[in-house]
N, C-alpha and C positions, 0 to 999 in steps of 0.2 A: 643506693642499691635497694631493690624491691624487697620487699620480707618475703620469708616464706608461703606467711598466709597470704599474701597478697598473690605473690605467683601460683597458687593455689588455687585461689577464686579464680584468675584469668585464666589458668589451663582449662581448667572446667566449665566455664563459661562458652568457648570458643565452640560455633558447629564444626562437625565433623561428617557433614553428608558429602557425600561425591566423595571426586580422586585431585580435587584443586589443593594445592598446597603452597601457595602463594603467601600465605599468614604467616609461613614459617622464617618470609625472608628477614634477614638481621637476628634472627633466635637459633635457626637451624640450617646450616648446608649439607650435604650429599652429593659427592661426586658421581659424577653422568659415567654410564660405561660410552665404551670408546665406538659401537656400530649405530647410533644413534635409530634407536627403533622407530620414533615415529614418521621418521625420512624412510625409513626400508617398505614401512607401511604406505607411506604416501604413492611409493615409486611403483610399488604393486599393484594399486591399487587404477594406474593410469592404462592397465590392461586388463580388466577384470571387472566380469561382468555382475557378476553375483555372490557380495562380501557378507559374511557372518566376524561377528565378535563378540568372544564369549565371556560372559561376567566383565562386561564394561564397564564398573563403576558408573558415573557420572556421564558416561561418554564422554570427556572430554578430550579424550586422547583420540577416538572414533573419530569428531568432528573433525580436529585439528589436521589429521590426516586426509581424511577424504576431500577435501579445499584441494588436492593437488590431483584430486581425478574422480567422477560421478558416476560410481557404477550405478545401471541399470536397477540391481536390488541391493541394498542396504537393509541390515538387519543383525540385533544386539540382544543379546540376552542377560539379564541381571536379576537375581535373587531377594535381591533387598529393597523393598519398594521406596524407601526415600530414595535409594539409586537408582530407580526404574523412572522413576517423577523427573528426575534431575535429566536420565539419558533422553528420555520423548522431550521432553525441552532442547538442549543441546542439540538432538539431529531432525528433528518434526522441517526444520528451514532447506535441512538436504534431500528431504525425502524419504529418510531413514524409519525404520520402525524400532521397538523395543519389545521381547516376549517376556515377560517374568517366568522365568525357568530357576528352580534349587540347582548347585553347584554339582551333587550326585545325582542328579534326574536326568534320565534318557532325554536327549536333545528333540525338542517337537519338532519335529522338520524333516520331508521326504529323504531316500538314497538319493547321493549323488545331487542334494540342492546346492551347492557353493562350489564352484573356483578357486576360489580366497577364505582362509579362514585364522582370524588373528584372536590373539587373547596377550594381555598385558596383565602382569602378575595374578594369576587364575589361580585359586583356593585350591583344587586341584584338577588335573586334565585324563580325560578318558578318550585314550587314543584312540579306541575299538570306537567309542561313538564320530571324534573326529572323524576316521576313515570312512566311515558308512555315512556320512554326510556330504563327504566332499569329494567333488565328481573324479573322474579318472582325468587323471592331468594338473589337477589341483597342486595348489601348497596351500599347507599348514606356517605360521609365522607365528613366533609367542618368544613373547622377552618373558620369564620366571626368575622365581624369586629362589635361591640356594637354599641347600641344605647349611646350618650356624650362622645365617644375617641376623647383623644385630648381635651376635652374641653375649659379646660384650656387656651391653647393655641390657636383655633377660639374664643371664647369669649373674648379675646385681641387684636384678628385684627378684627373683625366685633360688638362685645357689645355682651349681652345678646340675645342666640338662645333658642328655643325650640328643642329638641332631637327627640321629636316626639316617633313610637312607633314600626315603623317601621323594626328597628333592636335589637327589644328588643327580645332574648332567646325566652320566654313564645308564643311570637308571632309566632316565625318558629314552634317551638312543635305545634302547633293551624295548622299553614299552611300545617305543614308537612301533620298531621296527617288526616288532609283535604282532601288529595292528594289522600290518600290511604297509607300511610306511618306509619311503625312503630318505633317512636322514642324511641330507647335502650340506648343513650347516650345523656347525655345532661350537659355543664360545662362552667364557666364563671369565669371568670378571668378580674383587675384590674391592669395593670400594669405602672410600672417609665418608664417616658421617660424623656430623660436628654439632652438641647440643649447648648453646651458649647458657640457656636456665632451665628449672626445673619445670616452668610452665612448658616448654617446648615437649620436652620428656610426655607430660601429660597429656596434650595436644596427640603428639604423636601415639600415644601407646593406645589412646581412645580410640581413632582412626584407623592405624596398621592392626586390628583386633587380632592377630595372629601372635604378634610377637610373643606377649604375655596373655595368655588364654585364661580370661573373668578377669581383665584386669578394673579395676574400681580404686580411684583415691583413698575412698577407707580402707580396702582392705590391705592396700600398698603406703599407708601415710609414716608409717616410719621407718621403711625404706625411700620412699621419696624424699623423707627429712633427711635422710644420711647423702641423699642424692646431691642435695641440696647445699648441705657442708661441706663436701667435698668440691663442687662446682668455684665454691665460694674460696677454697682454700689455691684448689690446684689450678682452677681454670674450666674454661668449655672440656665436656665429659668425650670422648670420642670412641668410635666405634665403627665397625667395617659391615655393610652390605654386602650382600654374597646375589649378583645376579647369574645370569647364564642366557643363550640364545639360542633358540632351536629353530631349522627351517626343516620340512620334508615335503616331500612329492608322493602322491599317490600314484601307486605305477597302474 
């Protein structure tokens, strides 16, 4: 079995740009919710002329989807310029473009430019912008991340949080419909996540930077040691993602 330090140096070692998470296999699982989002994106996308997707990461999920249909315009916005680097690689072969746009920054883009507008786990969503971008007839598609994912696992490196209310389902249906939105789908989901070492934990808390907000090795190393012991003692650490799925239509 690997020491601690050792799993230590490899956790921190590992990139962590894009939304590829391939590294994780044999260290980490996560059960899939059951509407498989990038099939719903694909299917959507085989009628739709003019797709936005917001805070794409790596575009890797953009790419994989649009394989099953070539809209007209393609176009992705991401905050984080190693993720911006990574998406114009990823869709440059489809035709696609990338805007670096902040996660609160009014969307650069005319009323009424998209049909289609997807977003896969988004930092946060501004329905009021949604709407005002996406033409009359449009859907909106976005797999989100719940309110207490993960819990388990921040309430181990930080103690007892509050969840807040934030990313609760009931909330977006409120927001959306706020907007001017008509929410036709609405789905939530609980799912296993399974962390077989403490390098994975790292890997992962480096990457999902939300879970544990500043999280850094040093400043979590002896809670990661206790993470570590316990792994050692009881087995893989396990923990539940909290997704959800919202569709709406702009009436």
């Amino acid at each position: 079995m690997s020491t601690f330090e050792d799993l230590v140096a490899e956790g921190t070692s590992v990139p962590v740009d894009g939304w590829d998470f391939s590294w994780f296999a044999g260290r980490a699982t996560e059960q899939r919710p059951s509407w498989g989002y990038a099939g719903l994106v694909g299917a959507r996308m085989t009628t739709a002329e003019r797709v936005l997707d917001l805070q794409t990461g790596g575009g890797e999920v953009l790419a994989a989807a649009a394989a099953s249909g070539r809209p007209d315009v393609l176009v992705a916005t991401e905050g984080w310029p190693p993720n911006a680097a990574l998406a114009r690689t990823a869709l440059a072969p489809l035709g696609g473009t990338v805007v670096e746009a902040a996660e609160n920054d009014p969307l650069p883009f005319e009323d009424s430019s998209f049909d289609l507008i997807v977003s896969r786990h988004p930092v946060t969503t501004d329905y009021t912008e949604v709407a005002r971008v996406l033409a009359p007839g449009g859907t909106y598609l976005s797999q989100q991340i719940g309110a207490g994912s993960v819990r388990e696992l921040y309430e181990f490196m930080m103690g007892p949080q509050d969840p807040g209310t934030t990313r609760e389902p009931s909330r977006h249906r409120a927001d959306a419909t706020a907007a001017g939105l008509t929410v036709v789908d609405l789905r939530d989901a609980s799912l296993r996540m399974q962390f077989d070492d403490v390098a994975a934990v790292i890997v992962f808390l480096r990457k999902v930077i939300w879970t544990v907000p500043g999280f850094t090795v040093d400043a979590y190393l002896s809670r990661l040691r206790d993470l570590h012991e316990l792994i050692a003692a009881r087995g893989p650490f396990v923990a539940h993602a909290r997704r959800f799925l919202i569709e709406a239509h702009r009436r």
